[in-house]
C-alpha positions in Angstrom: 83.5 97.3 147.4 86.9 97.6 148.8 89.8 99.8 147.1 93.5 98.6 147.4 94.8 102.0 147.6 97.8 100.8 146.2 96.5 99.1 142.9 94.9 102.4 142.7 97.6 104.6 142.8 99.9 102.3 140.7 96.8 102.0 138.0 96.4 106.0 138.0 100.6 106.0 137.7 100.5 104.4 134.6 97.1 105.6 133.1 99.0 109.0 133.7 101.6 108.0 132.2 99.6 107.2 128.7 97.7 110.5 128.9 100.7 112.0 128.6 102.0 110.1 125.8 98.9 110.6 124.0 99.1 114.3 124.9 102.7 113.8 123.1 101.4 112.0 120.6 99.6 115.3 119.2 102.7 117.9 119.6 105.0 114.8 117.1 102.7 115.4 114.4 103.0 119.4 114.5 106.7 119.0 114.8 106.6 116.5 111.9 104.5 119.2 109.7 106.3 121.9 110.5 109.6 120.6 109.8 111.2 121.2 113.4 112.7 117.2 113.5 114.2 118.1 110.7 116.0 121.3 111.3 117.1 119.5 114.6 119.1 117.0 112.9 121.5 119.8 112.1 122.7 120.4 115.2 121.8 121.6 119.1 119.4 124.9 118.5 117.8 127.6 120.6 114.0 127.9 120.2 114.9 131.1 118.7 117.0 129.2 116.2 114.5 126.2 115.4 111.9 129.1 114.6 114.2 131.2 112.5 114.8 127.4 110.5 111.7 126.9 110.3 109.7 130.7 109.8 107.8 130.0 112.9 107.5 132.0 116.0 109.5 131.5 118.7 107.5 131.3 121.6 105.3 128.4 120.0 108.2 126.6 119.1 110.1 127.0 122.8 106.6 125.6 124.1 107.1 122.8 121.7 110.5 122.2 122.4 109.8 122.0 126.2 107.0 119.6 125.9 109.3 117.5 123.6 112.0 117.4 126.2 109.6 116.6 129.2 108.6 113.7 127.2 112.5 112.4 126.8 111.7 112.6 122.7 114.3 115.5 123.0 117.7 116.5 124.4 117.8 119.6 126.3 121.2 121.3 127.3 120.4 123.4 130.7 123.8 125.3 130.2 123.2 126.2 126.3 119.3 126.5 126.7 119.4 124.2 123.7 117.9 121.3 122.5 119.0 118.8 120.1 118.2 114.8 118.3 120.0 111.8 119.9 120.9 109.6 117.3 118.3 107.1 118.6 115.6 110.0 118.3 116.7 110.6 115.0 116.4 107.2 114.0 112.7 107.2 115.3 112.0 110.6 114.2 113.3 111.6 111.0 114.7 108.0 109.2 112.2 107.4 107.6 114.7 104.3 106.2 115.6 102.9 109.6 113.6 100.3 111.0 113.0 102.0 113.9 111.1 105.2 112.2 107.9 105.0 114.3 106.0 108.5 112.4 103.3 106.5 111.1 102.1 105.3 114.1 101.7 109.0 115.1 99.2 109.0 111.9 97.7 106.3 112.9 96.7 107.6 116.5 95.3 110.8 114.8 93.0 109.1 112.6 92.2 106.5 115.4 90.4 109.8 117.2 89.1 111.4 114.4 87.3 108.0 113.5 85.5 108.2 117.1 82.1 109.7 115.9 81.9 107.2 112.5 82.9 104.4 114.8 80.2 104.9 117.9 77.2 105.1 115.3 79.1 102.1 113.9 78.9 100.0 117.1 75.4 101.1 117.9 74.3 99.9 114.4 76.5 97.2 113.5 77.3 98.7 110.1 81.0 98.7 108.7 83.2 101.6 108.2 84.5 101.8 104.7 88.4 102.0 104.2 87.9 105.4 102.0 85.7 106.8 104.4 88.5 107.2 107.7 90.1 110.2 108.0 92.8 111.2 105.9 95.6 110.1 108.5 95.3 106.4 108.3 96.6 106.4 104.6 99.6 107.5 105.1 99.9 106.0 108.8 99.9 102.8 107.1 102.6 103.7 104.6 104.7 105.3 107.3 103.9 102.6 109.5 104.1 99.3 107.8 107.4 100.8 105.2 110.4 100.3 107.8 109.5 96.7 108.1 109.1 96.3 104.3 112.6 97.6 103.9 114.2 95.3 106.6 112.3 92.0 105.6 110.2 92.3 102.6 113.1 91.0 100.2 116.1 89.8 102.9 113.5 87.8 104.6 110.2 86.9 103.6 110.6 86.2 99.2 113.7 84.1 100.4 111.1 82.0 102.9 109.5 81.4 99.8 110.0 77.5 98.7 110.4 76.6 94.4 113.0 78.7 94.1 111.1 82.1 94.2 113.9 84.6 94.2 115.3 83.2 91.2 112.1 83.3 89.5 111.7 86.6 90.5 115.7 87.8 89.0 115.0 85.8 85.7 110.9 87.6 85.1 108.5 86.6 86.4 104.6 88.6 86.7 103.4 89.3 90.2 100.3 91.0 91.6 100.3 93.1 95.5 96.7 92.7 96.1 95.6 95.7 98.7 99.1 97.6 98.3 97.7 100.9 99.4 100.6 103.9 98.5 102.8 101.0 96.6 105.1 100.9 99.2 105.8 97.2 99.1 105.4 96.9 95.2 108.0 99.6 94.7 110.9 97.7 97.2 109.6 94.9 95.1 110.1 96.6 91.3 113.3 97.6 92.4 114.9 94.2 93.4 113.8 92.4 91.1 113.7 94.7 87.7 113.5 91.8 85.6 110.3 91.1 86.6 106.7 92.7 86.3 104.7 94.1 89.5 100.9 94.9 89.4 99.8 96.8 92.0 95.9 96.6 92.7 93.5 98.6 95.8 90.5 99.2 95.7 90.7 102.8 96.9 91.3 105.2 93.9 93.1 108.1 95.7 95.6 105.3 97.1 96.4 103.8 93.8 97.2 107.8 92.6 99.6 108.2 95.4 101.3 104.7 94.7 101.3 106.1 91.0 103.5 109.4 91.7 105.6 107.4 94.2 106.5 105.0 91.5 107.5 108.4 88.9 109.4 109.3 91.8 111.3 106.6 92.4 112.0 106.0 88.7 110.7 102.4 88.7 109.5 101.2 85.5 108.5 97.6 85.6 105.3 98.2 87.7 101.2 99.2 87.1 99.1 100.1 89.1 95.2 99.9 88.7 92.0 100.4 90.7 91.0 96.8 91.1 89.1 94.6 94.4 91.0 91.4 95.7 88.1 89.7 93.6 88.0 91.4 90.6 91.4 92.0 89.3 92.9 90.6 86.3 93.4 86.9 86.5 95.7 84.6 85.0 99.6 84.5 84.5 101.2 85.5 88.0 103.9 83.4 89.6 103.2 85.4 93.1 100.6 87.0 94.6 101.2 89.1 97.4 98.9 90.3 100.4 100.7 92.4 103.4 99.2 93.1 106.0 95.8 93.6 103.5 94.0 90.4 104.2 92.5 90.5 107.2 90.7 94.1 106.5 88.6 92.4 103.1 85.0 91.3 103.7 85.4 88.2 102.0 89.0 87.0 101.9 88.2 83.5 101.2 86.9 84.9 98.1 89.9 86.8 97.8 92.0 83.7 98.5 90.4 81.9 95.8 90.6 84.4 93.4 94.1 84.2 94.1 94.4 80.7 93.3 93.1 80.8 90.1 95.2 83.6 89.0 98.3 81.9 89.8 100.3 79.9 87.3 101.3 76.3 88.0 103.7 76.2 90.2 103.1 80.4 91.4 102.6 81.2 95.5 100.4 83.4 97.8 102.4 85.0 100.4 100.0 86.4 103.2 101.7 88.8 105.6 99.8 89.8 108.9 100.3 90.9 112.1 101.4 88.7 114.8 98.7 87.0 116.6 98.7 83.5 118.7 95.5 81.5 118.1 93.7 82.6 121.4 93.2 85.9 123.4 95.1 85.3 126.4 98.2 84.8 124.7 97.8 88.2 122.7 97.4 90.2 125.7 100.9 92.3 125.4 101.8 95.4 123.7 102.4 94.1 120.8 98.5 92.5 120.6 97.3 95.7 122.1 98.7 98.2 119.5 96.7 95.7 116.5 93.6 95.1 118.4 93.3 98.8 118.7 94.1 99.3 115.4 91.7 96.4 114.5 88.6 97.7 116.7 89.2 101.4 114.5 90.0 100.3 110.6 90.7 96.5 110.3 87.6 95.6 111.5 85.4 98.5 110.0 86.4 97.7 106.8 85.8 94.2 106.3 82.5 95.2 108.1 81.3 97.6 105.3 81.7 95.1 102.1 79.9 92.2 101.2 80.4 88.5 103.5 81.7 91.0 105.7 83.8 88.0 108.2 85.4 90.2 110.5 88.9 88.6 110.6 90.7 91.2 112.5 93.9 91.7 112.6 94.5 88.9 115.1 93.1 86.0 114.1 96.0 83.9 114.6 97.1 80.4 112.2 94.4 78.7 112.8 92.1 80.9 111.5 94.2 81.9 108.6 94.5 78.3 107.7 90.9 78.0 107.8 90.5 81.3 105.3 92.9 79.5 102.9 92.0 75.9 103.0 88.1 76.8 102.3 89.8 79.1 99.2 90.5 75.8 97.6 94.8 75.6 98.4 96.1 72.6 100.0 99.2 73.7 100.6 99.8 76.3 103.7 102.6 76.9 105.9 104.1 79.4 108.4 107.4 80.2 106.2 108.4 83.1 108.6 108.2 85.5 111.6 108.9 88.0 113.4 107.7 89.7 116.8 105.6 91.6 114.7 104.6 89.7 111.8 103.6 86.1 110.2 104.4 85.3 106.8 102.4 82.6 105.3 102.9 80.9 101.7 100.1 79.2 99.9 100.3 77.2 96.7 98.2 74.7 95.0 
């Protein structure tokens, strides 16, 4: 075999490059619990003075610091010997409103290594991962992760794709059920712009629907329940939307969910199905964008639709075409690509 010395050195270049990110990757999460983004949003500081913020010691955090600043996710002023939050960084960092806040995919790489172990006796054996059983991280990686775009599109952009006249529906009352809504994110932005209408939140894992729960006291919404419930088994009947971000393509059987959904819509009610972008075949998903969700897929999606019954496999790439498939057999024959974005797919499905 013959080695082009050059595709070797470029391929090491950016291999080393990721390594280091990933070593990175580690030191955001410390900074992130121990509250050093934040006490750099108040100004330039010493490490003397971030520790002093922050009761830690100062020759751990200067090490931080200058790890942080080697990695260009800090300023550093040579002259001051202090360090300091662009607004950009800020925006990524610690705004956790702005739809660049990227935390929860820090989260997400943490749980993706902790799952290693579960998930090499998984691929030996074939078995599934459940949802409950990945490390702590991913939960609130996907909140983090998935909540920036929620605020951005969830009620600008997507219920306005919605044909029928949705959003008014939604202003006069209506009853509508977020199937898989993990820590309530979605259902909350959802309660609060419409709060003439009801919003049942449903997961299937218990300490989940508990966290949604206390974010809802916390945010003072009243017009929203949340229950322990399967895509399949929750209470059916009565809503004028059912909702499914970025939830469908993890469930062993979501043409059963599908069809669940169908008959628990009213007449003239909608399924909106949000999921990641993906074109209908691999070579066109081969970009950062599909690389971040396969890897994501190969860790959780796929795990969990794995470990319950039917257990299809979707992914989180399966593209229209399959989607349309998953809906069609769960008895709608209406289905439609109402909206996108570089990172998302919105479908809507009525009867």
């Amino acid at each position: 075999m013959t080695i082009d010395q050059q595709k070797l050195e470029q391929l090491v270049g950016k291999l080393f490059g990721e390594i280091s990110a990933g070593y990175s990757g580690a030191l955001v999460l410390l900074g992130e619990t121990l509250g050093y983004y934040k006490a750099l949003a108040n100004g330039p500081l010493t490490s003397s003075e971030l520790a002093q913020a922050t009761n830690t010691n100062e020759r751990y955090a200067r090490e931080w610091l200058s790890a942080q600043a080697a990695g260009e996710y800090l300023q550093y002023d040579p002259k001051e010997k202090k360090f300091s939050l662009s607004p950009e960084q800020a925006m990524i960092f610690n705004n956790e409103d702005s739809p660049a806040y990227l935390m929860g995919g820090f989260y997400g790489i943490s749980a993706m290594f902790a799952a290693v172990p579960k998930l090499a006796d998984a691929f030996r054996t074939g078995e599934g991962v459940p949802w409950g059983e990945q490390h702590e991280h991913i939960f609130c990686a996907t909140a983090k992760f998935f909540r920036p775009t929620y605020l951005s599109q969830l009620t600008q952009v997507w219920i306005p794709s919605l044909e029928n006249g949705m959003v008014d529906k939604l202003k006069k009352g209506a009853k509508a059920a977020d199937v898989g809504c993990g820590f309530g994110t979605s259902t909350i932005i959802l309660a609060q712009a419409f709060p003439n209408s009801h919003f049942y939140g449903f997961d299937a894992h218990a300490p989940s629907i508990e966290k949604a729960r206390d974010a809802a006291r916390k945010a003072g919404v009243e017009n929203i329940t949340f229950e322990v419930a399967t895509a399949k088994d929750y209470p059916a009947g009565g809503y004028d939307l059912v909702a499914m971000f970025d939830s469908l393509h993890d469930m062993g059987d979501p043409v059963g969910a599908v069809t669940h959904a169908r008959k628990s819509l009213n007449k003239d009610g909608a399924v909106i199905i949000v999921e990641p972008f993906a074109h209908d075949h691999l070579e066109q998903n081969l970009n950062p964008v599909g690389r971040v969700y396969y890897a994501a897929s190969t860790m959780f999606c796929t795990p969990s639709s794995l470990s319950q019954e039917v257990a299809l496999g979707l992914g989180a790439q399966a593209g229209e075409a399959r989607m349309r498939e998953v809906v069609t057999k769960g008895g709608f024959t209406r289905f439609r690509r109402a909206a996108e974005s570089p990172f998302n797919i919105v479908y809507e499905a009525r009867n």
